[in-house]
C-alpha positions in Angstrom: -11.4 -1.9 11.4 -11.1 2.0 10.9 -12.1 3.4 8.0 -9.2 4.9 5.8 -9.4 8.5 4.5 -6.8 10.1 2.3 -3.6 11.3 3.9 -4.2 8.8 6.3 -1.2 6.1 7.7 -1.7 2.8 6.4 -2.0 -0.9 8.1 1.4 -2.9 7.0 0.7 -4.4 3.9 3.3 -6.8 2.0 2.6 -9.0 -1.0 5.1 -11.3 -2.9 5.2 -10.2 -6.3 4.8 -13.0 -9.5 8.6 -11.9 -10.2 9.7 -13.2 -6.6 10.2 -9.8 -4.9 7.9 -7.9 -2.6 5.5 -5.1 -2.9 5.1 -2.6 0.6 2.1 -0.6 0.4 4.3 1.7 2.4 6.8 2.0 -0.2 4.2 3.5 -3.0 4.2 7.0 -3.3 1.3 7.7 -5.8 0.2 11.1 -6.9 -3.2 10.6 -5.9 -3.9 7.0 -4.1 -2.8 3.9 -4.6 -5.8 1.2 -5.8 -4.8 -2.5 -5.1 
């Protein structure tokens, strides 16, 4: 596995969420990072 560094393109990541939807790591667009 690479290591990540900021600015960097991320592996897919999906999760279901408790509510039933999903959450895309792809679709976050944090000011600074996102921390999962």
């Amino acid at each position: 596995m690479a290591m990540l560094k900021p600015r960097m393109n991320t592996p897919d990541l999906e999760l279901d969420t408790l509510e039933g939807g999903k959450w895309r790591l792809s679709d976050q667009s944090p000011e600074n990072f996102t921390m999962i």
